[in-house]
C-alpha positions as CSV (number, residue, x, y, z in Angstrom):
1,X,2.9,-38.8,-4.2
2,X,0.1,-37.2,-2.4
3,X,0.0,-33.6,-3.0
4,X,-0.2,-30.4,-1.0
5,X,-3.9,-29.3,0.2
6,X,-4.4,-25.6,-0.9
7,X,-7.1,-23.6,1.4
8,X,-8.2,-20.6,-1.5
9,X,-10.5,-17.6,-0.8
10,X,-12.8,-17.5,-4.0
11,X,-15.0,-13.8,-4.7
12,X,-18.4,-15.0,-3.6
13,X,-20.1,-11.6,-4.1
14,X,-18.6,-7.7,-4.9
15,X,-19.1,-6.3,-1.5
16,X,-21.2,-3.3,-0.7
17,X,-19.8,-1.1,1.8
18,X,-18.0,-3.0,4.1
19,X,-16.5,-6.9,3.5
20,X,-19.1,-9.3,4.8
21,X,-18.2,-12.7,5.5
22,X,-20.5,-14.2,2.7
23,X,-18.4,-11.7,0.1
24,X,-15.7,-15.0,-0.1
25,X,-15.9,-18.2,-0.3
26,X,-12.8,-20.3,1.5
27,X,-12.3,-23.7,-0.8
28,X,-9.9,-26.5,-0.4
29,X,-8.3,-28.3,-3.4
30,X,-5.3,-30.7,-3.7
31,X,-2.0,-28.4,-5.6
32,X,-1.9,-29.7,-9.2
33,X,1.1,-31.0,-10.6
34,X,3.3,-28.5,-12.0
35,X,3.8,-28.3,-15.9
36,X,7.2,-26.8,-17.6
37,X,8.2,-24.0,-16.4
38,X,6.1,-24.2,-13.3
39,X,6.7,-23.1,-9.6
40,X,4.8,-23.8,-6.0
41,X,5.4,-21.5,-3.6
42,X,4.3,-21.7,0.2
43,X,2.8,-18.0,1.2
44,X,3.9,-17.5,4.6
45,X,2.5,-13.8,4.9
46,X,-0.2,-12.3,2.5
47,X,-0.6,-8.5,2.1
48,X,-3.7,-6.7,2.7
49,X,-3.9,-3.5,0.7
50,X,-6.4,-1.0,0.2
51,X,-6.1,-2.0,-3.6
52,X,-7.7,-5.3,-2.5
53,X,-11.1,-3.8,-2.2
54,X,-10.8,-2.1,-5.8
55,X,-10.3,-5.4,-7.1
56,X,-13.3,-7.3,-5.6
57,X,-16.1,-4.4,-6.4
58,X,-16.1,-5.4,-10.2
59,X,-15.5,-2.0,-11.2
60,X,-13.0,-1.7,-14.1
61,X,-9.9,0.2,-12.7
62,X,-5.8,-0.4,-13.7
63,X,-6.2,-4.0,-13.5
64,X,-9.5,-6.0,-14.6
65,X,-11.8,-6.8,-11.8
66,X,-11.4,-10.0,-9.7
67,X,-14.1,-12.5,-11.3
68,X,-17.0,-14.3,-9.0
69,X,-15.5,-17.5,-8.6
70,X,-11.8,-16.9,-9.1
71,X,-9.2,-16.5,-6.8
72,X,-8.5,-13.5,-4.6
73,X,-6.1,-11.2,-6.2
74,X,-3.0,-10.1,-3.3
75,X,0.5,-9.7,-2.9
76,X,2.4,-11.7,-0.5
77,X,6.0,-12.9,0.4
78,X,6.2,-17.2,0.5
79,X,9.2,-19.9,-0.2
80,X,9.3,-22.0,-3.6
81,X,8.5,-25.6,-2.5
82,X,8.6,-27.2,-5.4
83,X,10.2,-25.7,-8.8
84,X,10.5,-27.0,-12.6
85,X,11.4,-23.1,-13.5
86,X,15.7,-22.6,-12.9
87,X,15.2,-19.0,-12.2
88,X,13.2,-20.0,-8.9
89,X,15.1,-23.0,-7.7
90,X,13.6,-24.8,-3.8
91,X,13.8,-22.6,-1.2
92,X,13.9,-19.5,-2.9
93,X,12.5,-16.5,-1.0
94,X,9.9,-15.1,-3.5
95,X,7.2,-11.9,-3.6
96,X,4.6,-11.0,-6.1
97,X,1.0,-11.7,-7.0
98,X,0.5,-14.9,-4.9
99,X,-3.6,-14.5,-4.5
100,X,-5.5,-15.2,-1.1
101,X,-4.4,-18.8,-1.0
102,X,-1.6,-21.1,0.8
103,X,-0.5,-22.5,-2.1
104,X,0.5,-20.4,-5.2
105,X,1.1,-22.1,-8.7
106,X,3.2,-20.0,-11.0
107,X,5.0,-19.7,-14.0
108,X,7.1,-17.1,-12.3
109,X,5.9,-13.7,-14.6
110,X,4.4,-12.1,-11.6
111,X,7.3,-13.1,-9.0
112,X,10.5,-11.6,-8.4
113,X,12.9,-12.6,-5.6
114,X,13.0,-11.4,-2.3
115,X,14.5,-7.9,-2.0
116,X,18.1,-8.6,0.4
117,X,17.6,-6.3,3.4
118,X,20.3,-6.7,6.5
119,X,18.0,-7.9,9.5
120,X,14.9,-8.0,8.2
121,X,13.4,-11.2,9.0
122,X,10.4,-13.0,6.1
123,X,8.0,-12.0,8.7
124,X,8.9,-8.1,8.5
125,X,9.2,-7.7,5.4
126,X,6.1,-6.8,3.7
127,X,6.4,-4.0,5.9
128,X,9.3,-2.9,3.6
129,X,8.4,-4.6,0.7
130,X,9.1,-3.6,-2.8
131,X,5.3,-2.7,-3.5
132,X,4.8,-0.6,0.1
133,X,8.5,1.5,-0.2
134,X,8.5,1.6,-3.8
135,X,4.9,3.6,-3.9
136,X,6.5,5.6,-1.8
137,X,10.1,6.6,-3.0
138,X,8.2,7.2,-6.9
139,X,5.6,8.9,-5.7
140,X,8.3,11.8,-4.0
141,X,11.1,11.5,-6.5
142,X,9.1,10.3,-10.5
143,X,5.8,11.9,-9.7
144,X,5.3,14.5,-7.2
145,X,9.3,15.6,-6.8
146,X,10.2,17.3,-3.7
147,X,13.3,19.3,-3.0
148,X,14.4,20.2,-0.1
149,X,13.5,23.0,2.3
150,X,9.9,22.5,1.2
151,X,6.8,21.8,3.1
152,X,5.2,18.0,2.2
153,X,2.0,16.9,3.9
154,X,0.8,13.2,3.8
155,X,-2.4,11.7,4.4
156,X,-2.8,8.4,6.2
157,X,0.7,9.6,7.3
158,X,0.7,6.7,9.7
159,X,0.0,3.8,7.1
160,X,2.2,1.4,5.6
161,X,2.5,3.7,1.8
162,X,2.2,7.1,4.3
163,X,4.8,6.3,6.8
164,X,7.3,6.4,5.0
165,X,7.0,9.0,2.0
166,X,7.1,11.2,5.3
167,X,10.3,9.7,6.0
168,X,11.6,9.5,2.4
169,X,10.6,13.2,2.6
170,X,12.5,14.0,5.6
171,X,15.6,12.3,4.3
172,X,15.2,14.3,1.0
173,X,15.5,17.6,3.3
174,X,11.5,18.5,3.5
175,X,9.4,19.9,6.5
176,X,6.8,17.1,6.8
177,X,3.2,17.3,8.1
178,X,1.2,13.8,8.2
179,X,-2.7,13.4,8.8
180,X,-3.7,10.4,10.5
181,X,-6.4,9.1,12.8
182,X,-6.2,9.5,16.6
183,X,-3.5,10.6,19.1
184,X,-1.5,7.1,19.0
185,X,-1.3,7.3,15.5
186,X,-0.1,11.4,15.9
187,X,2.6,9.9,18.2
188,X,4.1,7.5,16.0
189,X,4.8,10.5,13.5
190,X,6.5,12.3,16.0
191,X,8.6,9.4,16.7
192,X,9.4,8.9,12.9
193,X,10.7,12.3,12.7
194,X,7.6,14.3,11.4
195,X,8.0,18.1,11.9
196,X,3.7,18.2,12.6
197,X,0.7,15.6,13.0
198,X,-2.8,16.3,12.0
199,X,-5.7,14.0,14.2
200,X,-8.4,14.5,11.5
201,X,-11.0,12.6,14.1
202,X,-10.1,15.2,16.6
203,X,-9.0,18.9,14.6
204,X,-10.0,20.9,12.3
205,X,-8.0,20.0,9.4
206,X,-8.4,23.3,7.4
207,X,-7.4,25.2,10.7
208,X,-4.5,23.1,11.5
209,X,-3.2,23.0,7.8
210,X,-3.2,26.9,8.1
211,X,-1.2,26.9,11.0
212,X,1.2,24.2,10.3
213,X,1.9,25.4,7.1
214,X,2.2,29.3,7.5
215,X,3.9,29.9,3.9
216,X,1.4,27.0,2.4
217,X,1.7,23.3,0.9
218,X,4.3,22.4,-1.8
219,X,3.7,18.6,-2.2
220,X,0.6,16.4,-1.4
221,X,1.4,13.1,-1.1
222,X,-2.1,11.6,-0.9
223,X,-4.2,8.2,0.1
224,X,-7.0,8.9,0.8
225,X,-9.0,12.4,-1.5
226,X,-12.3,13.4,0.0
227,X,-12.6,16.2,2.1
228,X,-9.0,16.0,3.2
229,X,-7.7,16.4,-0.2
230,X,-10.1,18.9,-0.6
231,X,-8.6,21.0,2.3
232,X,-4.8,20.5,1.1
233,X,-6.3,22.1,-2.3
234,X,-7.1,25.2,-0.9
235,X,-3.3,25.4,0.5
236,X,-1.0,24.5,-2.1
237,X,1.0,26.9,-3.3
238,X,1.9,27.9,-7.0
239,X,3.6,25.1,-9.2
240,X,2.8,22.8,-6.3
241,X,2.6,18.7,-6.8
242,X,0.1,16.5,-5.8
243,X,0.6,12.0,-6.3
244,X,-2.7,10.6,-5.4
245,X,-1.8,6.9,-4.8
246,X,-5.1,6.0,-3.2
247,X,-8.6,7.4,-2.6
248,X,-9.3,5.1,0.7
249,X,-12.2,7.6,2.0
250,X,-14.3,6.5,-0.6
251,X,-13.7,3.1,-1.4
252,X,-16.5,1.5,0.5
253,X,-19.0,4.7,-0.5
254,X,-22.3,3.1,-1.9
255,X,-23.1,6.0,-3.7
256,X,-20.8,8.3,-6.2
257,X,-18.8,10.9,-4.9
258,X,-18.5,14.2,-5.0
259,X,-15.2,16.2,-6.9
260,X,-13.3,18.3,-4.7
261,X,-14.5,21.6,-4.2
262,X,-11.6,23.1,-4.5
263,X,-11.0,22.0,-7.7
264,X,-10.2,25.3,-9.7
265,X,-7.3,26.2,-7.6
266,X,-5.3,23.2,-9.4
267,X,-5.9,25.6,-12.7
268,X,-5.6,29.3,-10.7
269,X,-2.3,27.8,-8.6
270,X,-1.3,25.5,-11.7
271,X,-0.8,22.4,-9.8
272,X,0.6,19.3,-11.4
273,X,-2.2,16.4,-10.1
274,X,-1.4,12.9,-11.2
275,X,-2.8,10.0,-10.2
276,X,0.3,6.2,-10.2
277,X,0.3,2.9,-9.6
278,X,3.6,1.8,-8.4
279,X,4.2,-0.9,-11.6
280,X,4.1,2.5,-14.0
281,X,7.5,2.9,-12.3
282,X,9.4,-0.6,-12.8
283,X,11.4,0.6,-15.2
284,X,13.6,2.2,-12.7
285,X,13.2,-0.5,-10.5
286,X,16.7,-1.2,-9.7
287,X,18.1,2.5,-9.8
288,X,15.3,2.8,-6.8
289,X,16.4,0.0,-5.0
290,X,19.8,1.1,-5.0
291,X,18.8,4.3,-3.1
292,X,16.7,2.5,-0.5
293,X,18.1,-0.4,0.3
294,X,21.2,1.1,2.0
295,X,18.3,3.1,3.7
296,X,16.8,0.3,5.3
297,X,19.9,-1.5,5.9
298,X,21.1,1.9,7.8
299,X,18.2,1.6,10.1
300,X,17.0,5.1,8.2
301,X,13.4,4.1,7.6
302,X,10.8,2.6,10.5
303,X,8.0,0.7,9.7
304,X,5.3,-1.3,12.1
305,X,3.5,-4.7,11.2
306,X,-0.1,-5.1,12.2
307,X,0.1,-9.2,11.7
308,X,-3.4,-10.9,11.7
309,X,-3.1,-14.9,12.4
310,X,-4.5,-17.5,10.1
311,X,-5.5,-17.6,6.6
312,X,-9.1,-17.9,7.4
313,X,-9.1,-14.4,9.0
314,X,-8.6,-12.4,5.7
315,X,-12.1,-11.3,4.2
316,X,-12.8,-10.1,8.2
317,X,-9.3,-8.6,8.7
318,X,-9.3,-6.5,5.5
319,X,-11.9,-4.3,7.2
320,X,-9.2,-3.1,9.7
321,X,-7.9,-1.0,6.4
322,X,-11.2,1.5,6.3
323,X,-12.3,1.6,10.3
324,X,-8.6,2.5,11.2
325,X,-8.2,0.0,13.6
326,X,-5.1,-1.5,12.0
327,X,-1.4,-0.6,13.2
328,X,1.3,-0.2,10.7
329,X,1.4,-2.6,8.1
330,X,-1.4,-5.0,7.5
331,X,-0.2,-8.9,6.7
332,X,-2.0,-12.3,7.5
333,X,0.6,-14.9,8.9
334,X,-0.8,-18.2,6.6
């Protein structure tokens, strides 16, 4: 029986700065046969996350650097096609670790069935997908725990990760101020319920944190640290809680970075800083789900998809992560 042709985007070269084209490599292989225990699942959208770039720079971070050669580690949402493993049986709706490829081979450790959400069609729903909501809801409730009645601020407020701790923070009773880039983007947080927006290509942040946060900053839900988390610093109050869950501003950065300057106030304010990956947290996967599922399903949380066409746009699209250009959720529609 002739097999499947996969189409695979292979690390070519850790990128400097910016992706370039020449940083991947597209290949094209016949699909193996599957052994024991074996699945083959179609991708049908692919994930691009700003964790993709950590991956391909060959710096050692919470997982081991994508090798020259190998596959492009990503996260995508696909249909098992073929299965010899009864815990994924033909047709199964599947999400997890599926690489930059249209054809994932998988002994099912790093796959987990598709999340049941009312209405939310396969092409929608790595905009709500366990990895996006998930960062969210733990970073508010396991590691920077809000309570009602105080103030939250969120950078990249209008991101797929930022969207919606400003919404998980609403519905948890905070007032919510989100950062993001350019008045569209200001807009969208309006609509989604945000007491304030920042533009940080058009204010003074440091100004408008002052004002929009008159008796100061008890949570920080951050993605992006540089000089933005350097001006929340400065206005958190005492005892207050900052989850970094991404450092975007300086993933392309050529050259090391600087600390924040305001880096004594998390000892004179004793702040609690801690840095999470969302899979520190899967231990309490299902008591989470149970909370945001009904969420979704109750048409509680909105979300935007930014969906790039064809597989063979990816190493180019990925860029749309760090110029801004992107619009809600980033996926590529294999």
């Amino acid at each position: 029986m002739t097999r499947p042709i996969n189409q695979q985007w292979r690390l070519a070269a850790h990128p400097v700065g910016l992706v370039r084209p020449g940083d991947f490599q597209l290949t094209t292989e016949p699909v193996p046969e599957l052994g024991d225990g074996e699945v083959l699942v179609a991708s049908r959208f692919l994930s691009l996350d700003p964790t993709n770039r950590i991956w391909a720079s060959g710096a050692e971070s919470y997982l081991p650097p994508v090798a020259i050669g190998e596959v492009m580690r990503g996260v995508g949402v696909g249909v098992v096609e073929e299965s010899r493993n009864a815990a994924f049986p033909v047709g199964t709706v599947v999400e997890g670790v599926l690489g930059w490829q249209r054809y994932s081979r998988s002994d099912g450790r790093f796959l987990s069935r598709a999340v049941s959400y009312r209405d939310v069609p396969l092409e929608r729903y790595l905009g709500i997908a366990r990895h996006i909501l998930l960062t969210a809801y733990f970073g508010l409730t396991e590691v920077a725990p809000g309570r009602s009645g105080e103030t939250l601020v969120v950078s990249a407020a209008a991101g797929a990760v930022g969207s919606l701790a400003g919404q998980i923070g609403r519905l948890r009773g905070m007032r919510v101020v989100g950062i993001a880039g350019g008045p569209a983007k200001c807009r969208w947080l309006a609509e989604l319920g945000f007491d304030a927006a920042i533009d940080y290509k058009s204010d003074d942040v440091d100004a408008a944190l002052r004002r929009l946060c008159p008796s100061g900053i008890d949570v920080y839900f951050d993605n992006v640290g540089g000089a933005i988390l350097d001006a929340v610093l400065a206005q958190m109050n005492v005892f207050g809680r900052v989850a970094i869950c991404g450092l975007i501003s300086g993933y392309n950065a050529t050259a090391a970075q600087p600390g924040p300057a305001n880096f004594a106030n998390i000892l004179m304010h004793r702040l609690r800083v801690q840095g999470f990956i969302v899979s520190d947290h899967y231990g309490r996967i299902e008591a989470a789900l149970a909370e945001v599922v009904p969420w979704v399903d109750a048409g509680m949380l909105r979300w935007k998809m930014d969906v790039v066409e064809g597989i063979e746009r990816m190493p180019v699209a990925v860029n749309k992560l760090f110029d801004g250009s992107n619009d809600g959720k980033l996926v590529v529609r294999v």
